[in-house]
LONUDO-681754 format. One line per field, with one value per atom (N, C-alpha, C, O): z, y, x; residue number from 1; chain; residue in one letter; atom name. Coordinates in steps of 0.05 Angstrom, whole numbers. Each point is the difference from the previous one (the first is absolute). Last residue first. Layout:
z <- (Z:...)
y <- (Y:...)
x <- (X:...)
resi <- (NUM:...)
chain <- (A:...)
resn <- (A:...)
name <- (CA:...)
***
This chain:
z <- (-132:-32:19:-10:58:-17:-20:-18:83:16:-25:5:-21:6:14:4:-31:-24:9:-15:86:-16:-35:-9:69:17:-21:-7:-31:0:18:-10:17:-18:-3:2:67:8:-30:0:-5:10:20:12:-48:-24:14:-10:60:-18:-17:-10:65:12:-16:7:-27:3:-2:-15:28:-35:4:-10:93:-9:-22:-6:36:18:-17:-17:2:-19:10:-15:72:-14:-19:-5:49:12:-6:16:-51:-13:22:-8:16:-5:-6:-1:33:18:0:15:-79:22:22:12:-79:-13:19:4:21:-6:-5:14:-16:20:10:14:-100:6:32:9:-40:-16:4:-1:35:13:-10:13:-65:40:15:14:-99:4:14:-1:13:-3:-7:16:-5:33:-12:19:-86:17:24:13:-65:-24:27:7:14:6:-10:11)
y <- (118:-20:-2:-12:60:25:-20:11:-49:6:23:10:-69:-8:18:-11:51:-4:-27:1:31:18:-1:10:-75:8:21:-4:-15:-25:6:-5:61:8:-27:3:-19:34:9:9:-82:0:18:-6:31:-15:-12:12:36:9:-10:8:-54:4:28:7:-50:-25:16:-4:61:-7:-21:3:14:24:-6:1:-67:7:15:-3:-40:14:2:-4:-24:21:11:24:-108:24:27:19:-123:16:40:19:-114:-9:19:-9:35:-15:-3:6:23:28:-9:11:-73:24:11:4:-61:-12:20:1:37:-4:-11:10:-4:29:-8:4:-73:4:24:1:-18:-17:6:6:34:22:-31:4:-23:5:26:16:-89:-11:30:2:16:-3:-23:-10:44:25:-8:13:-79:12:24:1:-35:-19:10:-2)
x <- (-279:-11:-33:-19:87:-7:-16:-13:56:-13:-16:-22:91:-16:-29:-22:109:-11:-31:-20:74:-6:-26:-21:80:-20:-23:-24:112:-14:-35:-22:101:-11:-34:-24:78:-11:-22:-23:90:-16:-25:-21:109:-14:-26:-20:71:-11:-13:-21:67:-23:-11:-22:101:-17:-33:-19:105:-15:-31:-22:81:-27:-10:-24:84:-40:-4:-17:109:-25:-19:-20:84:10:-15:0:-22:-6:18:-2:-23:9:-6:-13:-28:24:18:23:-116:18:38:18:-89:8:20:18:-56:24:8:24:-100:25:25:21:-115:18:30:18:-68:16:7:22:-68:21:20:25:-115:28:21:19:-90:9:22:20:-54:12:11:19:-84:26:17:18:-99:12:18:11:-58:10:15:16:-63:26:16:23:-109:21:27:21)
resi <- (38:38:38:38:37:37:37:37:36:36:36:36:35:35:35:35:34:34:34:34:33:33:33:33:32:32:32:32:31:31:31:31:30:30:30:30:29:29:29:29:28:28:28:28:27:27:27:27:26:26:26:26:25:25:25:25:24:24:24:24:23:23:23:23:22:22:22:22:21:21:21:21:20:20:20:20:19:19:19:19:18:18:18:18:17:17:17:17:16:16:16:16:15:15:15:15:14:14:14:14:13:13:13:13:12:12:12:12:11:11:11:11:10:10:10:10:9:9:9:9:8:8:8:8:7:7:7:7:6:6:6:6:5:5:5:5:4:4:4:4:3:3:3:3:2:2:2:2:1:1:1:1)
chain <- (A:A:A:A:A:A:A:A:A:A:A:A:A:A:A:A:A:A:A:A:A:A:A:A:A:A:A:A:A:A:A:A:A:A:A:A:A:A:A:A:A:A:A:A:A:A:A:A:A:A:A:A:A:A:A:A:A:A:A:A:A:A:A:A:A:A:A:A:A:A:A:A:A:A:A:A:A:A:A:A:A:A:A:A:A:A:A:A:A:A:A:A:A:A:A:A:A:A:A:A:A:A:A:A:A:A:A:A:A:A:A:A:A:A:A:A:A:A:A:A:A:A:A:A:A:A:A:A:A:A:A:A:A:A:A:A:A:A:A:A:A:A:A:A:A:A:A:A:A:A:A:A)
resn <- (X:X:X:X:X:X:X:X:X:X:X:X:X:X:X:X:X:X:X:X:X:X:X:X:X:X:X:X:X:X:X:X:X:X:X:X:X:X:X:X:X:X:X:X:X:X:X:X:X:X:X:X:X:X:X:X:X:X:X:X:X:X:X:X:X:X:X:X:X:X:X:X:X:X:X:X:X:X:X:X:X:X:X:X:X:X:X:X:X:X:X:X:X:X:X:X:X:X:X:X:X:X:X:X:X:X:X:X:X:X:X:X:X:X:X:X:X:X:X:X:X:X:X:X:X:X:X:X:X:X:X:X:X:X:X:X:X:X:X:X:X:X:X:X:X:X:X:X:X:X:X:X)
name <- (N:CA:C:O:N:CA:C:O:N:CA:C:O:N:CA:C:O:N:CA:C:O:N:CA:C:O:N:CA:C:O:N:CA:C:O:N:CA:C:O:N:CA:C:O:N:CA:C:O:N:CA:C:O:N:CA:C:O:N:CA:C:O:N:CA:C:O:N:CA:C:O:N:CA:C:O:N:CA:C:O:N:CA:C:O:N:CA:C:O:N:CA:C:O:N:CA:C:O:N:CA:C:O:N:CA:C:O:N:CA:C:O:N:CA:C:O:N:CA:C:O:N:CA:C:O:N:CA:C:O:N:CA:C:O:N:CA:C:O:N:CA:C:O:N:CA:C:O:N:CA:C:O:N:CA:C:O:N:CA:C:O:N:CA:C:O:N:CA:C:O)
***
């Protein structure tokens, strides 16, 4: 549940804020990352 509030959360960002996609989505890239390696 934790994960899909905050995949909203990064969505919201990506939304309100489209000058920072790429940071946004690095960071969430990373996020993917470290879930997938626990």
């Amino acid at each position: 549940m934790r994960h899909a509030v905050l995949h909203q959360d990064m969505v919201l960002k990506l939304m309100n804020a489209p000058c920072s996609r790429y940071k946004l989505y690095k960071s969430y890239a990373n996020f993917i990352f470290i879930i997938k390696n626990k």
